[in-house]
PDB file with SEQRES, HELIX, SHEET and CRYST1 records, atoms N, CA, C and O in Angstrom:
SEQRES   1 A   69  UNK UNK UNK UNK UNK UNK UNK UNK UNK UNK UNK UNK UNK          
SEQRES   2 A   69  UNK UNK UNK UNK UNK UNK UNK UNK UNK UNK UNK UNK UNK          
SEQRES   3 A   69  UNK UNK UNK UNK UNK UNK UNK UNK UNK UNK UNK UNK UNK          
SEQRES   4 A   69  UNK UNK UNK UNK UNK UNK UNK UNK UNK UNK UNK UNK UNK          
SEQRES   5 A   69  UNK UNK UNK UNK UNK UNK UNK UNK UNK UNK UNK UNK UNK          
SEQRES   6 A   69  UNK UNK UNK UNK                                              
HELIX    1 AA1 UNK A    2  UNK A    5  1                                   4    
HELIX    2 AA2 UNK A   16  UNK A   19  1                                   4    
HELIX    3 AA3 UNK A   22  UNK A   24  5                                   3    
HELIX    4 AA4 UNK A   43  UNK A   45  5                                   3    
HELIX    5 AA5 UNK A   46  UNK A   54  1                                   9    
SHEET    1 AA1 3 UNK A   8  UNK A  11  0                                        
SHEET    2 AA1 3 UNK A  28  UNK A  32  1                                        
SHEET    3 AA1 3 UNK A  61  UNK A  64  1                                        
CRYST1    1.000    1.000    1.000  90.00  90.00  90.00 P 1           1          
ATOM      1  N   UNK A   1      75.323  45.584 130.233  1.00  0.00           N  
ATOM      2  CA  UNK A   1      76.136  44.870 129.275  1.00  0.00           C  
ATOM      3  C   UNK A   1      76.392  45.770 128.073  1.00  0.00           C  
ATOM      4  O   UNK A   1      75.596  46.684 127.857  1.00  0.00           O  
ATOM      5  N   UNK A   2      77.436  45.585 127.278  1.00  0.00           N  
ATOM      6  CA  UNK A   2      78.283  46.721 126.212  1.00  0.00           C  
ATOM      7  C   UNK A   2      76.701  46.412 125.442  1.00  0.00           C  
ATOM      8  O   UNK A   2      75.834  47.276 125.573  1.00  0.00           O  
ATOM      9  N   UNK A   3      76.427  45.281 124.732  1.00  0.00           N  
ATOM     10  CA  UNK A   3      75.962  44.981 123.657  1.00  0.00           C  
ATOM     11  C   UNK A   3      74.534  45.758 123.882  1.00  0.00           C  
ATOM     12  O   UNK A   3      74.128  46.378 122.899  1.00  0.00           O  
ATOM     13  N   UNK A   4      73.946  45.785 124.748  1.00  0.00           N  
ATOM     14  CA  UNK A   4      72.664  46.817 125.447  1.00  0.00           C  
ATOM     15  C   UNK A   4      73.038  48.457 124.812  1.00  0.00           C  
ATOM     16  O   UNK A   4      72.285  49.278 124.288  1.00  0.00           O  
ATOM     17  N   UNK A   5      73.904  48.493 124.984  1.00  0.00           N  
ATOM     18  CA  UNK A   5      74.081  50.228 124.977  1.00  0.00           C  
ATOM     19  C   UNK A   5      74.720  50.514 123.779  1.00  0.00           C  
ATOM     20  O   UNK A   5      74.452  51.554 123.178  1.00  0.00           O  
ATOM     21  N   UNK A   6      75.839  49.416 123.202  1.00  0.00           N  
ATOM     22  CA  UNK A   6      76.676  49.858 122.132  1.00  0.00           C  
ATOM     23  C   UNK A   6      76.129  49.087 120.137  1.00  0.00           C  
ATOM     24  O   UNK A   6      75.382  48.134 119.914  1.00  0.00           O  
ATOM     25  N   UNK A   7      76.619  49.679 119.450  1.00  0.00           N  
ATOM     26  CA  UNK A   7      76.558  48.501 118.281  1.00  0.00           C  
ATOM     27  C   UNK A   7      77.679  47.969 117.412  1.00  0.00           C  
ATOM     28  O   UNK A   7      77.732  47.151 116.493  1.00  0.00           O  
ATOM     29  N   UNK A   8      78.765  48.923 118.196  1.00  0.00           N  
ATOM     30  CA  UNK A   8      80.331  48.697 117.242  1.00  0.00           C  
ATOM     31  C   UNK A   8      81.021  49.115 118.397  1.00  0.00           C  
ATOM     32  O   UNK A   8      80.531  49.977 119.126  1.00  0.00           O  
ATOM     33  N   UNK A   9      82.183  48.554 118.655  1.00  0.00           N  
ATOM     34  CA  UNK A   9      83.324  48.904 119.367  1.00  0.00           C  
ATOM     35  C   UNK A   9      84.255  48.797 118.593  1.00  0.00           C  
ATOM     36  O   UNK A   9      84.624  47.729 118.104  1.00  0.00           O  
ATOM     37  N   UNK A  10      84.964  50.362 118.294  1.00  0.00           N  
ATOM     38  CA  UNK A  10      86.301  50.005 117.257  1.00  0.00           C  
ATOM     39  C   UNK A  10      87.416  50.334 118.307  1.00  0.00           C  
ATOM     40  O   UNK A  10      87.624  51.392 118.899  1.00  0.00           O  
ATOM     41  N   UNK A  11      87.970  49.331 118.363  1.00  0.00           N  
ATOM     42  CA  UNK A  11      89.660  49.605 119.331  1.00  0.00           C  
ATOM     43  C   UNK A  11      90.857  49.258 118.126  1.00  0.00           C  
ATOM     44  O   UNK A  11      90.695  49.009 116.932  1.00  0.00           O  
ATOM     45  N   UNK A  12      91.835  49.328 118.759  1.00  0.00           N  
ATOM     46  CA  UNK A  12      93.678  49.534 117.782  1.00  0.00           C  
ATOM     47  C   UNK A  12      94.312  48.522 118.453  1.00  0.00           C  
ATOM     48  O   UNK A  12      95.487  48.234 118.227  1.00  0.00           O  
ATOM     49  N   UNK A  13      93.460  47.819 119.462  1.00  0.00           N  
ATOM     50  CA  UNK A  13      94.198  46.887 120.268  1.00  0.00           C  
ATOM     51  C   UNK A  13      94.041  45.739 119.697  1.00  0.00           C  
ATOM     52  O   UNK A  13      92.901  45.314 119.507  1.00  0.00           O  
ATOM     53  N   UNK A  14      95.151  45.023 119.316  1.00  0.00           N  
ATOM     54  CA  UNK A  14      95.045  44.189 117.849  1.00  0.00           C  
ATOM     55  C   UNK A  14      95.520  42.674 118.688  1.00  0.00           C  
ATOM     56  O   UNK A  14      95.869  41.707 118.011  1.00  0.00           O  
ATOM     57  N   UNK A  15      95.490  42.605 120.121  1.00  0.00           N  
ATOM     58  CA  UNK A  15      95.387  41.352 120.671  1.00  0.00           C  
ATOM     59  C   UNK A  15      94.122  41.564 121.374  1.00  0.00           C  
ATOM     60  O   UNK A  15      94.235  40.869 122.384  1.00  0.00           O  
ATOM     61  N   UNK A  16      93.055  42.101 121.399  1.00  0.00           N  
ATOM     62  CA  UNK A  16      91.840  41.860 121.833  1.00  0.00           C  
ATOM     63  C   UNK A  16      91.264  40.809 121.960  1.00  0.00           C  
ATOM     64  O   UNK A  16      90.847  40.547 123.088  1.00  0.00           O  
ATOM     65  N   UNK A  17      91.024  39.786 120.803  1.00  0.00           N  
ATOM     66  CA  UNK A  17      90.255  38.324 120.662  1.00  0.00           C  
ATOM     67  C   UNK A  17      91.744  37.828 121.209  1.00  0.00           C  
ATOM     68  O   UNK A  17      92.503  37.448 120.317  1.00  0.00           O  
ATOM     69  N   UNK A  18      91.989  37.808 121.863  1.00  0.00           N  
ATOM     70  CA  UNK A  18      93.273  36.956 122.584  1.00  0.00           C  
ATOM     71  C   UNK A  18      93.099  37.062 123.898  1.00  0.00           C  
ATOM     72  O   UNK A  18      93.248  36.080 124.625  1.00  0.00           O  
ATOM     73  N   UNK A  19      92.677  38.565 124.492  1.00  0.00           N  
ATOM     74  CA  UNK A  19      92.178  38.626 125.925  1.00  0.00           C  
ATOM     75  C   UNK A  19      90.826  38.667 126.411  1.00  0.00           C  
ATOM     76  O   UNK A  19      90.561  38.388 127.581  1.00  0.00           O  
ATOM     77  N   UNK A  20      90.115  38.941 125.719  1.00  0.00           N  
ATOM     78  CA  UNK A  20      88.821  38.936 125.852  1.00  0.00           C  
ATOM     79  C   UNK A  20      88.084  37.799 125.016  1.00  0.00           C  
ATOM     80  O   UNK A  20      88.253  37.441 123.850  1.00  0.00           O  
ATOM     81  N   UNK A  21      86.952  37.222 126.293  1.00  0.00           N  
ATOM     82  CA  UNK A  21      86.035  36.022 125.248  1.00  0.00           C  
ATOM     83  C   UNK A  21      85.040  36.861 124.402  1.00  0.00           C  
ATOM     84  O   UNK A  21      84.067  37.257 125.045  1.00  0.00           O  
ATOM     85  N   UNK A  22      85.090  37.264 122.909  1.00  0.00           N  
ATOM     86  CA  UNK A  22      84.284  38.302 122.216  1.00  0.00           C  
ATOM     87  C   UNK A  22      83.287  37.921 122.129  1.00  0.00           C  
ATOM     88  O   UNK A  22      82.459  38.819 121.980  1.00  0.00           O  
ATOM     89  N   UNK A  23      82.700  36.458 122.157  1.00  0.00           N  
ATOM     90  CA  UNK A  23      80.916  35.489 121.786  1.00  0.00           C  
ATOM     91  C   UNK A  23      80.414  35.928 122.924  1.00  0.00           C  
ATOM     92  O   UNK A  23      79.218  35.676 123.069  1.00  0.00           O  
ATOM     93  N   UNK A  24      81.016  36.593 123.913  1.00  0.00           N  
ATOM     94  CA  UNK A  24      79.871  37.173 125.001  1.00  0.00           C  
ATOM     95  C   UNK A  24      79.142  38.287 124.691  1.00  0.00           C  
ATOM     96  O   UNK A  24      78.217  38.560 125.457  1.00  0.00           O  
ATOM     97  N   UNK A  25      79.415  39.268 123.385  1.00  0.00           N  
ATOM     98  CA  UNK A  25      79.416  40.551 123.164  1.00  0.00           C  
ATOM     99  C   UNK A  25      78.251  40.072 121.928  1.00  0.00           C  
ATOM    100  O   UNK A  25      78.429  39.306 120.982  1.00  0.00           O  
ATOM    101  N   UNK A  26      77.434  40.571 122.192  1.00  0.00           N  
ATOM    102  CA  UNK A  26      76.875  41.062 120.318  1.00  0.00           C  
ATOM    103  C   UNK A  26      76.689  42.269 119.656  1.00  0.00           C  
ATOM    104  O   UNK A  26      75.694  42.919 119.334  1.00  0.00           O  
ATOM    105  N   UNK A  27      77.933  42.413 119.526  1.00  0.00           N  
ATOM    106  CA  UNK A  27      78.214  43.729 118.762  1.00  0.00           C  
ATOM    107  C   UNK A  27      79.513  43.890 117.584  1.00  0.00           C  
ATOM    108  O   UNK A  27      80.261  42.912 117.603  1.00  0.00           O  
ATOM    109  N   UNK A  28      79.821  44.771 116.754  1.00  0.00           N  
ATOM    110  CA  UNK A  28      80.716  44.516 115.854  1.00  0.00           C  
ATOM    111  C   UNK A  28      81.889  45.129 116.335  1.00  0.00           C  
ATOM    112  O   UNK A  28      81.921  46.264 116.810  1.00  0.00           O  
ATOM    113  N   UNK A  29      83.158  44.135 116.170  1.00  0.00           N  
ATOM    114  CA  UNK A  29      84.340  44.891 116.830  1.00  0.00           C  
ATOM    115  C   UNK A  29      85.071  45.018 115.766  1.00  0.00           C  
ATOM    116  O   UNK A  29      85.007  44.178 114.869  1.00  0.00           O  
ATOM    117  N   UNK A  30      85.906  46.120 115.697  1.00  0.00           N  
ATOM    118  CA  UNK A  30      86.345  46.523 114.438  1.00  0.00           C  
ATOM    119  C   UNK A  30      87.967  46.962 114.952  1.00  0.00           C  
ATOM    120  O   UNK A  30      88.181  47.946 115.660  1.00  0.00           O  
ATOM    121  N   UNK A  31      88.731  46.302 114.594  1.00  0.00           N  
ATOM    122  CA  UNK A  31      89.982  46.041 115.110  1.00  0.00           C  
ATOM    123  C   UNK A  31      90.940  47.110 113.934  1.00  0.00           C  
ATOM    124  O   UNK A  31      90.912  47.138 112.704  1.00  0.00           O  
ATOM    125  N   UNK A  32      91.609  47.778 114.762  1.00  0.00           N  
ATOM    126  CA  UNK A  32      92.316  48.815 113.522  1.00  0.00           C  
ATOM    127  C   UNK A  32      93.575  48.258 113.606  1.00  0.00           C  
ATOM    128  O   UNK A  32      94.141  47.913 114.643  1.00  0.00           O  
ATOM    129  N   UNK A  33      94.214  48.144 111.880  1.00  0.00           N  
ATOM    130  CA  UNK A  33      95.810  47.229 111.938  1.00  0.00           C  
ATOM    131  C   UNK A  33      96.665  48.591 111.583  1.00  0.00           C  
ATOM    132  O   UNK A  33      97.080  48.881 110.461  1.00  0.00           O  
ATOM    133  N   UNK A  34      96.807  49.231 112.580  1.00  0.00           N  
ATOM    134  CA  UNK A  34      97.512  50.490 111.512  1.00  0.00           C  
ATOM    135  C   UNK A  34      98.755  49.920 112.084  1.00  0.00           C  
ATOM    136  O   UNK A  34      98.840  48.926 112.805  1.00  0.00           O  
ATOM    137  N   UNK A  35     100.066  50.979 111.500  1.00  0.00           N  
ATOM    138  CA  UNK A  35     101.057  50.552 111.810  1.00  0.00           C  
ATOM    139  C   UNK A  35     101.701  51.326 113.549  1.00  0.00           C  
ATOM    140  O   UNK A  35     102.661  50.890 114.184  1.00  0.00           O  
ATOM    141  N   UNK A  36     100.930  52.373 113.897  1.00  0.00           N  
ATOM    142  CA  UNK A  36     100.929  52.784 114.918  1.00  0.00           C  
ATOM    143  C   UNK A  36      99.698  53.559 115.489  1.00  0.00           C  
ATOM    144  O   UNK A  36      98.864  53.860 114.635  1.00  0.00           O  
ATOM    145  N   UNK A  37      99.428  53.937 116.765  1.00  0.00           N  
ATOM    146  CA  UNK A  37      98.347  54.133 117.173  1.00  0.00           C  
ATOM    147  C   UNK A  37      97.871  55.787 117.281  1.00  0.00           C  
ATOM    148  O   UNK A  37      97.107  56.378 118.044  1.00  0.00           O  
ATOM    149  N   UNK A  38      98.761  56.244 116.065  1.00  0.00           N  
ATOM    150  CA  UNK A  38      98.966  57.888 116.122  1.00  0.00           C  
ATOM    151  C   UNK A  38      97.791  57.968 115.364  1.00  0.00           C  
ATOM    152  O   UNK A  38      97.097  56.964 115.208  1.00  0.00           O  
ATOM    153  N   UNK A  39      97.423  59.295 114.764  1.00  0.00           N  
ATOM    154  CA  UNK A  39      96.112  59.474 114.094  1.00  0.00           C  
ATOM    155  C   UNK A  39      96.666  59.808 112.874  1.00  0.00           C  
ATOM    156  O   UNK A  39      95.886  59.604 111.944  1.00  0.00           O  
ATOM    157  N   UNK A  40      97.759  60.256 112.551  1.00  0.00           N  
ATOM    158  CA  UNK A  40      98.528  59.965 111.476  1.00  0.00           C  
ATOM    159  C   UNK A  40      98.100  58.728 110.404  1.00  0.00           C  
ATOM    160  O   UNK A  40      97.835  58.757 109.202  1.00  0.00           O  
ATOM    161  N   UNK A  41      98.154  57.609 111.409  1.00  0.00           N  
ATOM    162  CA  UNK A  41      98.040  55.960 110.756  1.00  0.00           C  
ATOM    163  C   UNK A  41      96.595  55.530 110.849  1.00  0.00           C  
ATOM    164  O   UNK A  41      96.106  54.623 110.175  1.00  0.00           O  
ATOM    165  N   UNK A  42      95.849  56.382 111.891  1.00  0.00           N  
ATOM    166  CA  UNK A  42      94.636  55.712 111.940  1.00  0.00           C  
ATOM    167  C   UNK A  42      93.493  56.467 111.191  1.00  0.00           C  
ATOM    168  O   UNK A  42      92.391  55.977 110.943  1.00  0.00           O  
ATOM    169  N   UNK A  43      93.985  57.981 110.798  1.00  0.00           N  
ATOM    170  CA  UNK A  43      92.605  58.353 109.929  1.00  0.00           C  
ATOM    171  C   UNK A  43      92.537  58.067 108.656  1.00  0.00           C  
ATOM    172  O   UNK A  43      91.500  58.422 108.095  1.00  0.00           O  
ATOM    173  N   UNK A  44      93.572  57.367 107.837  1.00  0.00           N  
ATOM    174  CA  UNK A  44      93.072  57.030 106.685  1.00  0.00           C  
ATOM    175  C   UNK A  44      92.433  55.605 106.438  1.00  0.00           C  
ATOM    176  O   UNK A  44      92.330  54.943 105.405  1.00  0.00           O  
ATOM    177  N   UNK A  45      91.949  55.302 108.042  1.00  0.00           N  
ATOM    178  CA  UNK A  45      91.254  53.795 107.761  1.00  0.00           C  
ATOM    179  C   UNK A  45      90.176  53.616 108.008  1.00  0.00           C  
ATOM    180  O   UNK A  45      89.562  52.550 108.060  1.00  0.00           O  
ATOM    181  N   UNK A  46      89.612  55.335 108.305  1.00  0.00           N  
ATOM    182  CA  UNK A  46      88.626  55.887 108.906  1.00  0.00           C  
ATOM    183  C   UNK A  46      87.133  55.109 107.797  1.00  0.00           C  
ATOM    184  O   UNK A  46      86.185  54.363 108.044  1.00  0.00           O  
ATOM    185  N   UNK A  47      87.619  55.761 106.655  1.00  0.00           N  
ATOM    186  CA  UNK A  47      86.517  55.179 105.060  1.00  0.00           C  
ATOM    187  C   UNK A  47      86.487  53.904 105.405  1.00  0.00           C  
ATOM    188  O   UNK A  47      85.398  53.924 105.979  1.00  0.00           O  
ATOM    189  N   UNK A  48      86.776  53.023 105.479  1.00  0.00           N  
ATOM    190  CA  UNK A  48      86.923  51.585 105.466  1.00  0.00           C  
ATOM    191  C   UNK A  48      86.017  50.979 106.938  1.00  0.00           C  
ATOM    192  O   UNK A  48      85.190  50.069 106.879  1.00  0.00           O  
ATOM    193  N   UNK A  49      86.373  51.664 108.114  1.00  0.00           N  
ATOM    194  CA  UNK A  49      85.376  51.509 108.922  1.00  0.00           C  
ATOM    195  C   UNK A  49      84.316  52.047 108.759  1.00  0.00           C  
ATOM    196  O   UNK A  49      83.397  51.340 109.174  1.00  0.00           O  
ATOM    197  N   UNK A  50      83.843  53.445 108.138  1.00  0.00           N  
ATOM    198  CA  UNK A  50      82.574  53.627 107.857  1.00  0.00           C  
ATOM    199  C   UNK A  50      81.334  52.955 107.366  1.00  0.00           C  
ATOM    200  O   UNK A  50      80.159  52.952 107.734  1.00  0.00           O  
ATOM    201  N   UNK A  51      82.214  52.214 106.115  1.00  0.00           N  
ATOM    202  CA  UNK A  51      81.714  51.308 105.259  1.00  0.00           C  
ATOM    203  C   UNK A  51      81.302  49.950 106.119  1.00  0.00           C  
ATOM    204  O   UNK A  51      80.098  49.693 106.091  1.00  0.00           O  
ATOM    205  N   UNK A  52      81.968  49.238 106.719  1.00  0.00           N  
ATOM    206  CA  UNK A  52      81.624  48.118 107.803  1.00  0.00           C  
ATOM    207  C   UNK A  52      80.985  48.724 108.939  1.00  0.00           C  
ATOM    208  O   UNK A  52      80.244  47.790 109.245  1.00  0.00           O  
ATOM    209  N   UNK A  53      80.800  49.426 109.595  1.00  0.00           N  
ATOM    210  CA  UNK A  53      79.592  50.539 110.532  1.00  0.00           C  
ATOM    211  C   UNK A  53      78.539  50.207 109.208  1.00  0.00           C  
ATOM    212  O   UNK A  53      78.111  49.053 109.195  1.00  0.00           O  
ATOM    213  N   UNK A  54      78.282  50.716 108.580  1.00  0.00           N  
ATOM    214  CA  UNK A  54      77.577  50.625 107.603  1.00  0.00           C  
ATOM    215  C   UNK A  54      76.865  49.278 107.395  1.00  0.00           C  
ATOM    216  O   UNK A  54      75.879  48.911 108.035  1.00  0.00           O  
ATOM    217  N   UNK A  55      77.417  48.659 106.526  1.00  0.00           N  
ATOM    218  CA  UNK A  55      76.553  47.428 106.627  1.00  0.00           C  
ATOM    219  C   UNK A  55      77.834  46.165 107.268  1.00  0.00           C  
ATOM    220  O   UNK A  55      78.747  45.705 106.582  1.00  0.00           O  
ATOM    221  N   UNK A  56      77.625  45.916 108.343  1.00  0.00           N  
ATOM    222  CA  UNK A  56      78.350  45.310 109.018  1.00  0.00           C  
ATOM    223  C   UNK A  56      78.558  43.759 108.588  1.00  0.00           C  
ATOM    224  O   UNK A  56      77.497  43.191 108.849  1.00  0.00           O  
ATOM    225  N   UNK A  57      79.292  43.031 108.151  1.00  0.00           N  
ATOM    226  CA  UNK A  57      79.695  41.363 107.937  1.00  0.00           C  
ATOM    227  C   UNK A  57      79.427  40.643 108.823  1.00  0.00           C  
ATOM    228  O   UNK A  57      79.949  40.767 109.931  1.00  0.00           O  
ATOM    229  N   UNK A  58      78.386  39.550 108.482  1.00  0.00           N  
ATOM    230  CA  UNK A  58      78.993  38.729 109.225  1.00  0.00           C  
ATOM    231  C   UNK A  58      79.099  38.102 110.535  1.00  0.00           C  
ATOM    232  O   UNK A  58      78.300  37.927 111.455  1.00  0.00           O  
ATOM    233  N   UNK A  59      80.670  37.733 110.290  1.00  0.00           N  
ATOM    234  CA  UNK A  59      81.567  37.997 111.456  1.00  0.00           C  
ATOM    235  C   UNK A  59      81.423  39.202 112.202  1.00  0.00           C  
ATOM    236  O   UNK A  59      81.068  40.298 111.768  1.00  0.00           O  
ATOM    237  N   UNK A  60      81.866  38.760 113.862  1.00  0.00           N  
ATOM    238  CA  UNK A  60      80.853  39.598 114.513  1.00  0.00           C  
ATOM    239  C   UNK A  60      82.673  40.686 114.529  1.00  0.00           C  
ATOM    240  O   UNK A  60      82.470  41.849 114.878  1.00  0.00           O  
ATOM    241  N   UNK A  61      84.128  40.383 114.221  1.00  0.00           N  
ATOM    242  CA  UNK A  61      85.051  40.899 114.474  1.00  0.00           C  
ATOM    243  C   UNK A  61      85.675  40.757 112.718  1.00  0.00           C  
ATOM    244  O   UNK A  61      85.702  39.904 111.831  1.00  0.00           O  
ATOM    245  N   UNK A  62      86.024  41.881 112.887  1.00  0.00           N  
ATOM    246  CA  UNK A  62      86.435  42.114 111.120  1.00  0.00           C  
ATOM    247  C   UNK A  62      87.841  43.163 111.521  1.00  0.00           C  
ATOM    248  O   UNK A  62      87.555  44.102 112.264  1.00  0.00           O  
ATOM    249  N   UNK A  63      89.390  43.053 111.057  1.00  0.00           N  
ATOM    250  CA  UNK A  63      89.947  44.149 110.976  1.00  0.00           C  
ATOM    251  C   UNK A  63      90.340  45.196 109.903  1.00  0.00           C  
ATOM    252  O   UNK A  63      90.393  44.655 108.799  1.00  0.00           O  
ATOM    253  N   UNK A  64      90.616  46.440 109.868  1.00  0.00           N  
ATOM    254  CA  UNK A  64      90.924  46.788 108.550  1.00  0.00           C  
ATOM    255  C   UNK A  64      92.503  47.963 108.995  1.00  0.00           C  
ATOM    256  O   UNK A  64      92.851  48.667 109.943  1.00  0.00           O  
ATOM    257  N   UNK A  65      93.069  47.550 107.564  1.00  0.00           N  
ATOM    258  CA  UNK A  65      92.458  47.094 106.508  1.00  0.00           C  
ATOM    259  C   UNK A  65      92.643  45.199 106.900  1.00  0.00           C  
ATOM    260  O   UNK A  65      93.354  44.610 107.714  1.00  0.00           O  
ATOM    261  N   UNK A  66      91.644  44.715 105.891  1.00  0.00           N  
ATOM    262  CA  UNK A  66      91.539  43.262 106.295  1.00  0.00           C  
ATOM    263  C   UNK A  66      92.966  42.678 105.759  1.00  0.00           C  
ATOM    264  O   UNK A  66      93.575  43.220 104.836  1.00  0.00           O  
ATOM    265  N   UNK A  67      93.442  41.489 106.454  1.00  0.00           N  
ATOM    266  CA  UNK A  67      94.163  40.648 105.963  1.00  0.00           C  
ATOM    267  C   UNK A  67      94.387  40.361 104.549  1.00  0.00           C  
ATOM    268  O   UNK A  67      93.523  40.568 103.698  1.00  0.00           O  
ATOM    269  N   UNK A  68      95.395  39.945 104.328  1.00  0.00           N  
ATOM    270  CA  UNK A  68      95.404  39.841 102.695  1.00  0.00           C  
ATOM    271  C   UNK A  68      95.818  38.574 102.601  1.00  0.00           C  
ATOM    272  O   UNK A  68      96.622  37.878 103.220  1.00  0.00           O  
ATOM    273  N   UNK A  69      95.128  38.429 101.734  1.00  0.00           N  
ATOM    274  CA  UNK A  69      94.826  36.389 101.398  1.00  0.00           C  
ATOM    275  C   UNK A  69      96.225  35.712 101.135  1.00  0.00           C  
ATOM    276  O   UNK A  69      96.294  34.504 100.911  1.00  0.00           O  
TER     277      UNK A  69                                                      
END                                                                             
């Protein structure tokens, strides 16, 4: 099982909790909202996942950057 071996799964695939049941997993999934899946868009969101790797929320699925209220 992921949650045995892993402690964060960060994917870009931003319908994930739509295909997958995630309460089977205990681990932190860290959903990247960039605007494309180039590394262009995704390394400056790199800090922001460090920080949640870090001390993780929570919620077991967090994206960044997070939603805005």
């Amino acid at each position: 099982m992921a949650s045995a071996e892993l402690d964060a799964f960060v994917t870009a695939d931003r319908n994930l909790e739509h295909q997958q049941d995630l309460s089977r997993f205990d681990i932190l999934i860290v959903v990247l909202a960039a605007r494309t899946n180039r590394a262009a868009d995704l390394v400056p969101l790199m800090p922001e996942v460090v920080r949640k790797l870090q001390s993780p929320p929570p919620d077991r699925l967090v994206r960044v950057p997070e939603p805005e209220a």
